[in-house]
C-alpha positions as CSV (number, residue, x, y, z in Angstrom):
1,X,111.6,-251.5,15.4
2,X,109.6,-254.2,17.2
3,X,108.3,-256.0,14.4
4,X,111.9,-255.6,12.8
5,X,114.0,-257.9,15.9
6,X,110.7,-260.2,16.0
7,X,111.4,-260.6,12.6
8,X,114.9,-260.7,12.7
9,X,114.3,-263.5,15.9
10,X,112.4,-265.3,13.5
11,X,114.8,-265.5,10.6
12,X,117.4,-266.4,13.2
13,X,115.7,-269.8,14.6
14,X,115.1,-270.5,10.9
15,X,118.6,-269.7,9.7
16,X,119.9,-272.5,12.8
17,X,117.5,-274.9,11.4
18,X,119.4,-274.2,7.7
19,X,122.4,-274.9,9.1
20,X,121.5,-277.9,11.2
21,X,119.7,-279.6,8.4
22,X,122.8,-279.2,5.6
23,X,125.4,-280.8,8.1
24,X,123.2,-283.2,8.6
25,X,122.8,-284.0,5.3
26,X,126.6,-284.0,4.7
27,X,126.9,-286.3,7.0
28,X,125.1,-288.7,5.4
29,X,126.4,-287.8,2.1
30,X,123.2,-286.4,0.5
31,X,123.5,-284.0,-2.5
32,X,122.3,-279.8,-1.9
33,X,120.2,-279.0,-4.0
34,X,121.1,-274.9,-5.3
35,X,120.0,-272.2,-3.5
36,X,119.5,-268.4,-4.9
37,X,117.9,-265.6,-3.6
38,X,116.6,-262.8,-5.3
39,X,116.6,-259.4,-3.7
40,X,114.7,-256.3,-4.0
41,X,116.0,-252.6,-3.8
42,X,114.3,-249.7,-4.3
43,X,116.3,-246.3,-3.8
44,X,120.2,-245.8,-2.6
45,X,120.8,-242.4,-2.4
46,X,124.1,-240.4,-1.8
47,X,124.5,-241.3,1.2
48,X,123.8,-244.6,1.9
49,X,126.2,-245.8,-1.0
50,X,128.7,-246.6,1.2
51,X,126.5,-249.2,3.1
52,X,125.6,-250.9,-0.6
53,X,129.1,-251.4,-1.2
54,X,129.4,-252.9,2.0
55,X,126.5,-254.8,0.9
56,X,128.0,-255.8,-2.6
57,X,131.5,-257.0,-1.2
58,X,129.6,-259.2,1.3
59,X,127.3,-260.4,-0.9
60,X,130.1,-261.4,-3.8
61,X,131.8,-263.4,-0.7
62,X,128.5,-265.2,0.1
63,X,127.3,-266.3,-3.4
64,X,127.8,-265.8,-6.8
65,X,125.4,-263.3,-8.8
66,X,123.3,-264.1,-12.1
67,X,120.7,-262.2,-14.4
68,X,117.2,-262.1,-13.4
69,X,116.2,-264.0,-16.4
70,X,119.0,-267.0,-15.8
71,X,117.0,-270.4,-16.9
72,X,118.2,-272.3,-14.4
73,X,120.8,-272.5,-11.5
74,X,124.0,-273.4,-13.4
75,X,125.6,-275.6,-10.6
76,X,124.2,-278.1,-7.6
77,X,125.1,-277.4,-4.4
78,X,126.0,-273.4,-5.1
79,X,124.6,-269.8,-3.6
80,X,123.0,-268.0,-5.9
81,X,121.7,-264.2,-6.0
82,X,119.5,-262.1,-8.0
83,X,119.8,-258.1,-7.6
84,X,116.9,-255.8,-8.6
85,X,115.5,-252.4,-8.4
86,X,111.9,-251.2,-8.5
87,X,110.5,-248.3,-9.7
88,X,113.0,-247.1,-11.6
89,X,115.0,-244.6,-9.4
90,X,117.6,-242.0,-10.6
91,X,119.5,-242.2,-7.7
92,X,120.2,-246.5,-8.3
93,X,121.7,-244.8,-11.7
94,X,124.0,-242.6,-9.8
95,X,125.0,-244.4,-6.9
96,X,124.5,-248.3,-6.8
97,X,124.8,-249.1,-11.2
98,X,128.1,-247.5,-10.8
99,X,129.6,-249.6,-8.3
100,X,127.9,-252.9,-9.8
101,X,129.5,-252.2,-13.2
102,X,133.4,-251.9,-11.3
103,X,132.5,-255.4,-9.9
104,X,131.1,-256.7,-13.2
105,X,128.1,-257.5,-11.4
106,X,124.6,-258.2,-12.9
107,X,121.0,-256.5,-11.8
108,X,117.7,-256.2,-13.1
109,X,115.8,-252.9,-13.2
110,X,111.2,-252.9,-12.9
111,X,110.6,-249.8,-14.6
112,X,107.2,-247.7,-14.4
113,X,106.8,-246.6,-17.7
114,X,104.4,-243.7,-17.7
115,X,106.3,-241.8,-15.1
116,X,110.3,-241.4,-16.5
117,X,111.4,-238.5,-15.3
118,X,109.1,-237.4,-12.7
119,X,109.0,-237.2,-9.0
120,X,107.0,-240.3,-7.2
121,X,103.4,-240.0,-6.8
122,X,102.2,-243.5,-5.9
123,X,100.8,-244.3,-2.4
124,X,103.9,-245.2,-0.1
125,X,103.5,-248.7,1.7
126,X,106.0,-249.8,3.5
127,X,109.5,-250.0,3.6
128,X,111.8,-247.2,3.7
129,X,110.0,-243.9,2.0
130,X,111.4,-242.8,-1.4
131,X,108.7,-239.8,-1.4
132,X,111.8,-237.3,-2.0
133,X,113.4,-239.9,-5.1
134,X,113.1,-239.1,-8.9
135,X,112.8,-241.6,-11.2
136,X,115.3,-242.2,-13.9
137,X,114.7,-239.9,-17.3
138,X,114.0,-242.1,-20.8
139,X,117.9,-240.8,-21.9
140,X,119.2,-242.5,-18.6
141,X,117.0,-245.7,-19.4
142,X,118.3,-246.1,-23.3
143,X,121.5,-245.4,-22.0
144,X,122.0,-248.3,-19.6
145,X,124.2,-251.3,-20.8
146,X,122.3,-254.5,-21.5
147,X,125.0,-256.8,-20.8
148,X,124.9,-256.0,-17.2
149,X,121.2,-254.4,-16.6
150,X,118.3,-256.2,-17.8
151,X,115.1,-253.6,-18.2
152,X,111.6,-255.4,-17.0
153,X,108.2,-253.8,-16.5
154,X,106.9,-252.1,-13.2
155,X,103.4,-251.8,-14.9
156,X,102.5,-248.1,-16.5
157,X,101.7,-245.9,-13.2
158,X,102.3,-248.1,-10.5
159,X,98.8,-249.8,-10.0
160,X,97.7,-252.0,-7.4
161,X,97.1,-254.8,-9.6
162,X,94.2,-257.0,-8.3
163,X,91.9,-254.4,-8.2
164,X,91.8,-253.2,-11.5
165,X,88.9,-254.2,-14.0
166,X,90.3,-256.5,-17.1
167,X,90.2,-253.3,-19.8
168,X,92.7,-251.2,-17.0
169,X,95.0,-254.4,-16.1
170,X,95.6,-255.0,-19.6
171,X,96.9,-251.6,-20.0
172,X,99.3,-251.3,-17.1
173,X,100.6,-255.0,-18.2
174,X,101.2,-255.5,-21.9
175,X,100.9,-251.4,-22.5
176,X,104.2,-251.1,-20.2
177,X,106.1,-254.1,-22.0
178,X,105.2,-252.2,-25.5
179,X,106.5,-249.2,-24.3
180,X,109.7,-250.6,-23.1
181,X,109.8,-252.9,-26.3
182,X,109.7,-249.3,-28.3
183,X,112.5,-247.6,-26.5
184,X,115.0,-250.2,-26.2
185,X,114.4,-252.0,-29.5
186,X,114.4,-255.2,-27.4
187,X,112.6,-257.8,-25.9
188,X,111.1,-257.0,-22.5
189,X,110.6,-260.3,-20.9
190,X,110.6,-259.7,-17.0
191,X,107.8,-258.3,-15.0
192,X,107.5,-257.4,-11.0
193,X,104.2,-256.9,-9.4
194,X,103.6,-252.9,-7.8
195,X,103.3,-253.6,-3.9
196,X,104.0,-257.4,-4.6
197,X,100.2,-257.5,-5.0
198,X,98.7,-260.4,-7.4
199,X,95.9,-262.3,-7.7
200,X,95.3,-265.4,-10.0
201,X,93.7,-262.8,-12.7
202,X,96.7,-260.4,-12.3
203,X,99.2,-263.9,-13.4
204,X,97.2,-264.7,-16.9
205,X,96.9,-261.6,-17.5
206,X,101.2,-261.5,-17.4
207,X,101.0,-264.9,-19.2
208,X,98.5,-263.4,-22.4
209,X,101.2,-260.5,-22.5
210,X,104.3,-262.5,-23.0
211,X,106.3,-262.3,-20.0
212,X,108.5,-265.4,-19.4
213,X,109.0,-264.6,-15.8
214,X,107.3,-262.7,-12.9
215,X,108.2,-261.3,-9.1
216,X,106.6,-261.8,-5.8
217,X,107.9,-260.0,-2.8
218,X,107.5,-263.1,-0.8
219,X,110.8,-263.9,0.5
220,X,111.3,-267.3,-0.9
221,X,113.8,-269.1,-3.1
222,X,114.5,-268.6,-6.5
223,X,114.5,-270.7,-9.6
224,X,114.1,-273.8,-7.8
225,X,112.3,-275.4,-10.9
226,X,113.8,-275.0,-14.6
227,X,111.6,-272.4,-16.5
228,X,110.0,-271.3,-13.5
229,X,107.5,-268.2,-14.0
230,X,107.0,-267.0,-10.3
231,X,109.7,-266.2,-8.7
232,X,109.9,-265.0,-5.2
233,X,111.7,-261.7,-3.9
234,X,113.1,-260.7,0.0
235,X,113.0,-257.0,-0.1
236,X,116.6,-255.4,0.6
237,X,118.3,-251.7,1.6
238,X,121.1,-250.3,2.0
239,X,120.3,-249.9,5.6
240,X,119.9,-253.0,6.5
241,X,121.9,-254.6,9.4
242,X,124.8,-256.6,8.5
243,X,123.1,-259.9,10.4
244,X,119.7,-258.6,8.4
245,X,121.3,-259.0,4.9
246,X,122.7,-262.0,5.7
247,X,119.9,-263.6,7.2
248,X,117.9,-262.3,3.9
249,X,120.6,-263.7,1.5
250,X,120.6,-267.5,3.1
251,X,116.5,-267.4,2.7
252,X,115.9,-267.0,6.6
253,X,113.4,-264.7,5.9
254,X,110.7,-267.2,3.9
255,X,109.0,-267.7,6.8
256,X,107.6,-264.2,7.0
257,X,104.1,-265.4,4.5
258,X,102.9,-268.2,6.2
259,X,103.1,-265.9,9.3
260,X,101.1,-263.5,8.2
261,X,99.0,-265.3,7.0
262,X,98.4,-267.5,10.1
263,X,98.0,-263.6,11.6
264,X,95.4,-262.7,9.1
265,X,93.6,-266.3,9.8
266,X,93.9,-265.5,13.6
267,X,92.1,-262.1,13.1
268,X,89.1,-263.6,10.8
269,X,88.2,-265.9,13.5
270,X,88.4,-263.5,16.2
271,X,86.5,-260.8,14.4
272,X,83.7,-263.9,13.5
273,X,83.7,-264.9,16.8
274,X,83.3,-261.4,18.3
275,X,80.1,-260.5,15.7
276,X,78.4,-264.1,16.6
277,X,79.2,-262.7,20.0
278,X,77.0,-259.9,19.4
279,X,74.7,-261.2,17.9
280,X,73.7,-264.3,20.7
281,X,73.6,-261.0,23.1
282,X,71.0,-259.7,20.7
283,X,68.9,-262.5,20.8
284,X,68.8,-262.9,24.1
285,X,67.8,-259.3,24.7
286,X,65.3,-259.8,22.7
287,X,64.3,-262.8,24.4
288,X,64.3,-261.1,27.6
């Protein structure tokens, strides 16, 4: 809960920035540029369907949806959004597809290929546990409308990507786009990293197998190049707060990397300083 309202804090002073900047800017009569965001779901069960459709409407006010695989930002100055699923979860079938379709609105799927069907089994973490959620059977997959739900890979068994050896990495990548390729008769073109874990070796890899476009979960904006190939994600559920989601869909949240990664810089240099700590007290034992 802590590290949620610090979070949330943070987003906040970056959202007021947002909004400062852009009237600014209008003021002076300067262009803005697109913006679109593309969010990440994983489960929404029974009973938390009524909070994604609270979601949804919100979301439809705030900015105007498009397919994971768009080219480009059709318009200048517009909100955009991207809606996807991971892992592949019967419940997104049951509850949110349904009420996406009423509103004729576009999402994007990351489907683990080896595991249709079956319960979870993957290491949980973070984010909210889907250790009780099925995923979706291969019927329900070949059953789901292209027009509205694009199918990308989620890698064969959920691997953690970077530390596979090349023979393995191969496999989960361009084995999982084959598969899906087979069952849908289609191209597979989209592929989102297990864990949001990828290293340079993990990105050529997606490039030998053919994918035209691949997803972080860092919480950046989308598409802001034409052709782009990575492509940021701000991870989303239904229980979100109302000031959460819409922090997340204005991009208040792309702060959150170059935090942690000041954290993990501040904790290197501690943990050096602490072992040359050590080891000056060594040597002057042995001195003494």
């Amino acid at each position: 809960m802590l590290r949620r309202l610090i979070n949330l804090a943070g987003s906040m002073v970056v959202w007021t920035a947002d909004w400062l900047g852009e009237h600014v800017s209008r003021l002076f009569g300067r262009p803005q540029p697109s913006k679109c965001m593309v969010l990440a779901y994983h489960s929404v069960p029974a009973e938390q369907r009524s909070l994604f459709i609270r979601q949804m409407d919100l979301l439809l006010r705030q900015a105007k949806v498009v397919h994971a695989d768009v080219e480009g930002l059709p318009e200048p100055g517009k909100r955009y959004a991207v809606i996807t699923f991971d892992d592949g979860y019967e419940d997104v079938v049951d509850n949110a597809l349904p009420e996406l379709e009423k509103r004729g609105v576009p999402s994007t799927i990351f489907v683990v290929t080896e595991l249709l069907g079956c319960d979870r089994s993957w290491e949980h973490r973070g984010g909210e546990s889907t250790s009780r959620a099925k995923l979706m059977s291969r019927d329900q997959l070949i059953s789901l409308q292209p027009e509205l739900v694009r199918i990308g890979s989620h890698t064969m068994t959920h691997a953690f990507l970077p530390h596979l050896d090349d023979g393995k990495l191969h496999e989960e990548i361009s084995g999982s786009r084959a598969k899906l390729e087979r069952l849908l008769n289609r191209e597979v073109s989209l592929f989102a990293f297990p864990y949001g874990a990828f290293d340079e070796k993990v990105i050529a890899g997606c490039r030998e197998a053919g994918y035209t476009r691949v997803f972080t979960a860092l919480p950046v904006f989308a598409f802001s190049e034409r052709g782009e190939f990575i492509t940021g994600r701000v991870g989303a559920a239904p229980t979100d707060w109302q000031i959460e989601f819409r922090l997340k869909l204005a991009g208040a949240y792309r702060w959150l990397p170059q935090a942690y990664e000041l954290k993990r810089q501040i904790r290197e240099a501690l943990r050096a300083r602490k072992v040359k700590s050590v080891q000056v007290d060594a040597t002057q034992k042995r001195v003494a």
